[in-house]
N, C-alpha and C positions, 0 to 999 in steps of 0.2 A: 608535367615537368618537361623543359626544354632543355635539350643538353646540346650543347653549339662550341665547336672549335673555332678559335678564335679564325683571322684570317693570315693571308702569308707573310712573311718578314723575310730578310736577302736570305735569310741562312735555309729558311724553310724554300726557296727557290732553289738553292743553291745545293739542299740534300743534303745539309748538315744537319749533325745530331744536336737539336736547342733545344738544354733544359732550361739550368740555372741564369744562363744567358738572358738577360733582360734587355729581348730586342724591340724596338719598333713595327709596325705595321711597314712595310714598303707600299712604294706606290701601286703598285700593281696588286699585293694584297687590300688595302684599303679601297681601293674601284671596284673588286671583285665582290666586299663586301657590302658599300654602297650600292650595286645594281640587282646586289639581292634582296638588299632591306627594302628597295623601291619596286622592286616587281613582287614584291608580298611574297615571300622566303619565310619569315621570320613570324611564328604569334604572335597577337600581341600576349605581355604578359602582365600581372599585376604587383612584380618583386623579383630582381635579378642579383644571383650572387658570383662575384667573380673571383678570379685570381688575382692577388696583387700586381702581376707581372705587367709591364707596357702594352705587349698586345693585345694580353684580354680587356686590360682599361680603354686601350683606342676602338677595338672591336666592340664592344658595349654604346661608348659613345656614338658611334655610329646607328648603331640598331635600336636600341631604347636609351635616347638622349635625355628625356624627361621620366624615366622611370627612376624607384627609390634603388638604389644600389646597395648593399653589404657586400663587403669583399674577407673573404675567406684563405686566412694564411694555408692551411692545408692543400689547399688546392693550386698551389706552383706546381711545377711540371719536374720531373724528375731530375737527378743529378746524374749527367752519363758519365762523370767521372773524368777518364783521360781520353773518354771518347766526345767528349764536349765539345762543340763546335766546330768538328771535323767532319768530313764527308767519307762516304763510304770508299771514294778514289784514295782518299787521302789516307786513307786505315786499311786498305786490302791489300797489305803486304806486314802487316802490325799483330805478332803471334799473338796478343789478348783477344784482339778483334778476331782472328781466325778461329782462336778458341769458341769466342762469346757465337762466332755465327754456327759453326758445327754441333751446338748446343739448344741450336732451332731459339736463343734469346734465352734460355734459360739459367746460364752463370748470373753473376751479379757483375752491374758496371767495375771495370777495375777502380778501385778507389772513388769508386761513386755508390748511389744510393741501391739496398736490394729491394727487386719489384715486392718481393711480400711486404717491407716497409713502408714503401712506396706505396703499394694497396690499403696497404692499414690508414696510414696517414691521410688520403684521401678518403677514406671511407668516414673516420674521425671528422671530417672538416662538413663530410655528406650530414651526418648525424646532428653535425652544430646549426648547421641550416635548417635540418627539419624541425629543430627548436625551434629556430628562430622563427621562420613560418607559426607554427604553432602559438604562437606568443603575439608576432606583431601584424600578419595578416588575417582580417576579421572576417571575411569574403567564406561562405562554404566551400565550394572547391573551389581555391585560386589554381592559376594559370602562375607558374613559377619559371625563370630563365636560369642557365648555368650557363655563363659565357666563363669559359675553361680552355684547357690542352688537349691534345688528341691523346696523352699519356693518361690524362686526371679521366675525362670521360672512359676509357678503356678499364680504368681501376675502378672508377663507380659501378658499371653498367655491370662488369663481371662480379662484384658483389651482391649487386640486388636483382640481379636477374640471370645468375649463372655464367656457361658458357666459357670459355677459355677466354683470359686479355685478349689474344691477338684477334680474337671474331669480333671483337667490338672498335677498330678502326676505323678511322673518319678521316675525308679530306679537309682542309682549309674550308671554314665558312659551312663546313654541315653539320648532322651532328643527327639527334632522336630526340622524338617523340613519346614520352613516357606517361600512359593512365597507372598510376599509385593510388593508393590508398594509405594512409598512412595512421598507425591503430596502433595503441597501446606499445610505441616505442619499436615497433615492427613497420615494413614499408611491405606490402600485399600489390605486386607488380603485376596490373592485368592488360597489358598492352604495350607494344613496343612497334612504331615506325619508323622508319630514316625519313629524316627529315630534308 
């Protein structure tokens, strides 16, 4: 399994918090990800499932254009609530946000989504894929893509492979390299690289 954040959007330059926001790839995201798809960054894979959201669909296209795609409601990226689209300049004076940071990330967005739901729900969407696999890739071990968020990847990874959310953070355009096995409704995680 490949698990790949998608690439940058202005907001993600810009060091804002984008969950819900349904941004575009920016220019400078979308080069960064075309010069990786083209200097061999990327597996190939034999079935990619993405995010609804604009960037992981322009990020996909770019990287496996002709491959078969399922896109996966669960796996949108978090809701930061009132912290949506702001930057951390713009919040470090914002008593939620001071809270939320003295809490080392541990509150829940104000009025946005909490990470254990947020875990759950991604992990939900992980489980529907590995159906899906199971049922529509005929291949003995395929080679499988998740072009996702750097929020959905952190909820997967810390599910099937331990580890606290915050150890499984990725930049733009990277992501892991995962040997599973996948048995009797269990996923048996025997290798993990950064990719």
């Amino acid at each position: 399994m490949i698990f790949i954040r998608h690439g940058e959007t202005k907001g993600n330059l810009e060091k804002r918090y984008i969950g819900k926001t349904d941004e575009s790839l920016c220019e400078e995201g979308r080069q960064r990800i075309l010069k990786f798809a083209d200097g061999g960054k990327y597996p190939l894979t034999d079935f990619v499932f993405l995010s609804p959201m604009k960037r992981c669909r322009e990020t996909c296209q770019i990287i496996y254009p002709s491959c078969k795609m399922c896109v996966i409601e669960e796996f949108r990226e978090i809701d930061f609530g009132l912290f949506e689209n702001r930057s951390y300049k713009e919040l470090e004076d914002d008593i939620n946000y001071i809270k939320w940071i003295k809490s080392n990330g541990e509150l829940p967005f104000p009025d946005g989504e909490p990470r254990e739901s947020f875990i759950d729900r991604c992990y939900t969407g992980f489980l529907k894929a590995c159906d899906e696999i199971n049922r529509s890739v005929r291949k003995k071990n395929p080679v499988v893509a998740f072009v996702i968020h750097g929020g959905t990847i952190m909820a997967i990874m810390s599910k099937i492979c331990g580890k606290s959310y915050f150890d499984w953070q990725v930049k733009n355009g990277c992501g892991y390299v995962v040997e599973a096995v996948l048995k009797d409704g269990t996923i048996e995680v025997d290798k993990v690289e950064k990719l």
